[in-house]
N, C-alpha and C positions, 0 to 999 in steps of 0.2 A: 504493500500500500504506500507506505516512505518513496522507493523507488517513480511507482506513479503520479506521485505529486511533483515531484521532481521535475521528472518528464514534464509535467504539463507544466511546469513555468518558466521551462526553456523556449515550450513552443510559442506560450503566451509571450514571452521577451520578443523571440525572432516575431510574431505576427505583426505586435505593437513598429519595430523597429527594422527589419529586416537586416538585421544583421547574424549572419551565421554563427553558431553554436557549438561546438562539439563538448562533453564530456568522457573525462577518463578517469578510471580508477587509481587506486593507489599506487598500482606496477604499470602507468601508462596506456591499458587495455584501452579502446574505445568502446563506450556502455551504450551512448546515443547522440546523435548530431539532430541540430533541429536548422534546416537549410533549405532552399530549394535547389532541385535536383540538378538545375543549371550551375545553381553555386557552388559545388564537387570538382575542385581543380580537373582540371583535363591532366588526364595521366602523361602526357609529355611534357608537362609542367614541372611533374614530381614533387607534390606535396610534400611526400614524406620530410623532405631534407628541411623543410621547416618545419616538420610539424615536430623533431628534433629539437628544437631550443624552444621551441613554446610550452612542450611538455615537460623539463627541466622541473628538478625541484627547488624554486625559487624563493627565497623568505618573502617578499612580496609582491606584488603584482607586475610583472615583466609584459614593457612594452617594449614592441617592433615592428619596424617597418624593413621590407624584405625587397631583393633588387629589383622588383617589378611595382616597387611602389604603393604595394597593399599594405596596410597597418591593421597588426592583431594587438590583443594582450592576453595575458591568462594569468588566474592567479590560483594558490590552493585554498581550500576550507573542509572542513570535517559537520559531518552531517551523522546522528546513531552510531557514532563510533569508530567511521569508518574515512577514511581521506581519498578527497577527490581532486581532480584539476580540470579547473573549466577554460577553456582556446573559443575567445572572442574575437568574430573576423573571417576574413578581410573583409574589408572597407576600403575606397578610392576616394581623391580626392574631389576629381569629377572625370565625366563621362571619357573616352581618351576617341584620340581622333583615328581616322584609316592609317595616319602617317605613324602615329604615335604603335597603334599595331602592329605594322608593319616592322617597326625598329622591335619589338620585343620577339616579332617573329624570328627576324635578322640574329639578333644576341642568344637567341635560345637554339639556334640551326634547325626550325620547325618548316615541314613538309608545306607546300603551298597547301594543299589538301587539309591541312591542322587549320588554315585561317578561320574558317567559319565557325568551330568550336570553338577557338580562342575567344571571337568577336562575341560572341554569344555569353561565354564567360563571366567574361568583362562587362557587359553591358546589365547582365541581373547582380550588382552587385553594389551595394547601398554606397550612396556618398557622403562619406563623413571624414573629413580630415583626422589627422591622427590625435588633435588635441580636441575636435569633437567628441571623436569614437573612445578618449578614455572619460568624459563627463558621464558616461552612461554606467562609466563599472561601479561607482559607490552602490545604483540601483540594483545591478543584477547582482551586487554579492552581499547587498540586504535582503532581497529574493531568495537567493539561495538558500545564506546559512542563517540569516533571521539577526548577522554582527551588524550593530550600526556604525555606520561610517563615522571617520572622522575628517568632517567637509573642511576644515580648515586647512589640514596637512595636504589633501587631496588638491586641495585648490592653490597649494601656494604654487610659484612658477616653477621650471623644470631647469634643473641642473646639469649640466655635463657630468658624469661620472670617472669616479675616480679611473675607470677600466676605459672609459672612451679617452680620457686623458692621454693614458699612455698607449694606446694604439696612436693615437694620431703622433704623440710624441718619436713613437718608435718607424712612422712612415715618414717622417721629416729626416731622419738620421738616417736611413733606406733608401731615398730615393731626395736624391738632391734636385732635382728637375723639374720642369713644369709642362703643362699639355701642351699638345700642340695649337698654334694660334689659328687654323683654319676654322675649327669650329665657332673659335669668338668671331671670326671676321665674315660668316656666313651668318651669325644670330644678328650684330649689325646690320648687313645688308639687308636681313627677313624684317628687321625691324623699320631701317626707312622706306622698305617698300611696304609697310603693314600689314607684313603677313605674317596674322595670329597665328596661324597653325605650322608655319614655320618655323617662328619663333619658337614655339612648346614644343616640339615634338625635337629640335636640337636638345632644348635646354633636358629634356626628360632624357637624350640617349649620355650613356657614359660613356666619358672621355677616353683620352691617353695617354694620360699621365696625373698626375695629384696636382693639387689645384695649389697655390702658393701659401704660403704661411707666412702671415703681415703684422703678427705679433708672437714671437715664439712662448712666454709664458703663460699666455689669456689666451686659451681657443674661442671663446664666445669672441673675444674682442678684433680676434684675425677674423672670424665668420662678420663679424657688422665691418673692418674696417674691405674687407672682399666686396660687401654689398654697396660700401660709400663708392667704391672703383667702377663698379656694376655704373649703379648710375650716373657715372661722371661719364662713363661711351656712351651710353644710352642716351643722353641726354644731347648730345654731339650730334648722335645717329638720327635722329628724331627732327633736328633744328635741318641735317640735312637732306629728308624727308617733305621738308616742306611748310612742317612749325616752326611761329614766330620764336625767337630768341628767349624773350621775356618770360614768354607764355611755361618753354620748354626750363627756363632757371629756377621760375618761381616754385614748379611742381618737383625738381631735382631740391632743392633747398628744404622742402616740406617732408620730404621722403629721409633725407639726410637728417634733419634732427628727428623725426617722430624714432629713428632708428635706433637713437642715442637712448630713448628712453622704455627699450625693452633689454627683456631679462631672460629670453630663453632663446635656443636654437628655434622650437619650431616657431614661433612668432615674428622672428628673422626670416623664416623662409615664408611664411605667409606674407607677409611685407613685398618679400621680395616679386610673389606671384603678382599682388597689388600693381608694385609700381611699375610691369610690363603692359598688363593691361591697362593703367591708366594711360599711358606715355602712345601704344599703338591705340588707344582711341582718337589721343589727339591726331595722329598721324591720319590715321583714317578720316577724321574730318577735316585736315587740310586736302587731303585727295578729294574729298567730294565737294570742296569749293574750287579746284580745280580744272574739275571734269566736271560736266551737265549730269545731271543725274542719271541719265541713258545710258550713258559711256561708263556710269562708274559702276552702276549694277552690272553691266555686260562683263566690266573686269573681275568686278567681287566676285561669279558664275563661275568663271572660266577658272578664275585661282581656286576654287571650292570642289567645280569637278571635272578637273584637266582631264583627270583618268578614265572618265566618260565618252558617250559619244556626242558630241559636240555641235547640233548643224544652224548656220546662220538664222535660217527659218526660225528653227526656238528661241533664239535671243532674242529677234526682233519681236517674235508673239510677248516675251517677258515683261518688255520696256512699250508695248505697244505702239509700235513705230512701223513702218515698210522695209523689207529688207534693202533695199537700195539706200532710205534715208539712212538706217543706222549702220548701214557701211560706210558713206560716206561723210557720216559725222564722228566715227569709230576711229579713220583715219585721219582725218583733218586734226584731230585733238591726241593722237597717242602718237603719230606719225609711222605707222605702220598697219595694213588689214588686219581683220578679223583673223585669220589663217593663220598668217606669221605670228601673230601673238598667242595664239593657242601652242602650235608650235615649238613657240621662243620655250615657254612655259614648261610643255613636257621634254623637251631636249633639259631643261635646266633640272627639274626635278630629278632625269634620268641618271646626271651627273651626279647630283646629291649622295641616291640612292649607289651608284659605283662607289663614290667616294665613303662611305659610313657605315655600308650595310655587306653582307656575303651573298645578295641575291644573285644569281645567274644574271647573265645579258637577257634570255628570254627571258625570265621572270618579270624584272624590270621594264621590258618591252611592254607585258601585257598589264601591268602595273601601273605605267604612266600613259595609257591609252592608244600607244598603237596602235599595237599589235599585229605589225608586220615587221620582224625583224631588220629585214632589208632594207625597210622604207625609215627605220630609225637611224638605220647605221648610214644612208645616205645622208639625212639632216642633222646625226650628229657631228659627220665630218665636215659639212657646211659652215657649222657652229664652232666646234673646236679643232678644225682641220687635222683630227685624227678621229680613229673606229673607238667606237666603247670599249674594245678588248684592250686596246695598246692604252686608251686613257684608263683604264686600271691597270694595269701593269706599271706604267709611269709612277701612279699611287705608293704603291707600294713598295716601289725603289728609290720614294722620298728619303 
């Protein structure tokens, strides 16, 4: 009967809140998960290796977030005598884009055939940042074991740990180096052209190499003085974008002290999420004082779904215009057709994905809309007067 009650305030938790569930016993066993069926890693994900440090017997409540970006926690408690361990999770921080999949497909070397279990995955999977998704554990673990929280400890702000300390202490003395600068100098360019989804789906792939260390005692103080550097490019990137000067210091200066006066890693990277989006809005609305509104919807379409099939007809039906008028107001303002811009687009994406990713040339072919090898490998040598195979070769012998 104990056990049954149980049971149902897991499911009542997960109904309320959608966040996945598992319980284990004392020796790790799994007794019962409360999820939906979609929420079950895909086996080429391999759970297990997390599910390894979640189950851990830890004195208290152990959070993490895992290199795909899901944040659990789990803690133990005793119930009739008997110790248990509850695994809270995963949780996203929000929805992730085709690119952003795509790059997870890349790092995990998953079969193109894996993509649509993966998207599926990921898409029933509740959105709760990681400092949301732990506000919920005071409640499920007075649920459970009936201890009442202690909201004060709970709430005060999050610390680096002694153990996080000297890992990053021990990666400074290890690798004296820094990543390579192509990735910063492509998040720049996605940024004054304002494209969100290129901007995120760089910043979410990991790099190649450790990122610098700008104060060797204070890791919190090297993570804000890394962010004040963030938006000192940013801020460059954006002016050369196409926002006013003013406009673009006054919001880098606002970003810069609100910085100063936080106290945790992850409220530093929330910041930091902030002050991309706020920076590529303005960008975006200098674009759309730039261009007629015709012209900038066509472009907004085309950057959303180059990997699509793409025909004049439909743009013009979008913007409601003639196809003759919105070609040649398409051209008159961006200085190039409708064609060549779709084009320019996916030859550029195609580059990207060589450069960052292990897809195949076909892959990529049919990835970035294609889908005639030949006919890419013709406009990519157009574009960077070599074949896709020799520009990753090139790559790699950087």
């Amino acid at each position: 009967m104990f056990m049954v009650k149980l049971f149902t305030k897991l499911k009542l938790f997960h109904y309320a809140t959608n966040i996945p569930l598992r319980l284990y016993d004392g020796e790790n066993r799994l007794l019962s998960s409360a999820l939906l069926k979609s929420q079950s890693m895909p086996t080429f994900l391999r759970f297990d290796q997390y599910e390894k440090e979640l189950v851990k017997p830890y004195d208290d409540t152990f959070y993490y977030t895992n290199d795909l970006n899901e944040h659990y926690y789990s803690f133990g408690f005793a119930c009739e005598g008997k110790e248990y361990r509850l695994v809270a999770g995963p949780s996203i921080d929000s929805s992730l884009s085709k690119k952003q999949l795509m790059m997870i497909s890349s790092q995990k070397n998953l079969r193109l055939s894996d993509y649509d279990e993966l998207e599926s995955y990921f898409r029933s999977l509740p959105h709760y940042t990681s400092v949301s998704l732990r506000s919920t554990q005071p409640l499920l673990r007075y649920m459970l074991s009936g201890e009442e929280p202690d909201l004060s400890k709970n709430m005060q702000k999050s610390k680096p740990t002694k153990e996080f300390e000297e890992k990053k202490a021990k990666v400074a003395e290890e690798q004296r180096y820094h990543h390579s600068p192509n990735k910063d100098a492509m998040i720049l360019e996605a940024v004054r052209n304002g494209d969100r989804g290129k901007v995120f789906s760089l910043v979410y792939t990991q790099g190649d190499g450790p990122e610098g260390i700008l104060c060797k005692d204070d890791p919190l103080r090297s993570y804000k003085n890394m962010f004040i550097v963030n938006v000192s490019h940013i801020t460059k990137a954006v002016i050369e974008g196409g926002v006013d000067s003013e406009t673009a210091y006054t919001l880098s200066d606002t970003y810069i002290q609100t910085v100063e006066e936080i106290d945790s890693y992850e409220e530093v990277t929330k910041l930091h999420i902030s002050m991309l989006n706020s920076f590529l809005d303005l960008v975006e609305r200098a674009k759309r004082m730039r261009y007629t509104k015709q012209v900038y919807i066509t472009i907004d379409y085309i950057n959303k779904h180059y990997y699509e099939s793409i025909s004049v007809k439909e743009l013009a039906q979008r913007v409601h215009m003639s196809e003759s008028h919105l070609l040649k107001l398409f051209t008159s303002q961006t200085g190039m057709n409708i064609s060549s811009f779709i084009i320019n687009k996916r030859i550029t994406e195609a580059a990207n994905l060589l450069r960052y990713t292990n897809y195949s040339i076909t892959q990529i072919c049919n990835m970035t809309g294609f889908n005639d090898q030949s006919y890419m490998t013709k406009q990519f040598k157009r574009h960077f007067k070599t074949t896709p195979k020799k520009y990753k070769e090139q790559i790699i012998y950087e």
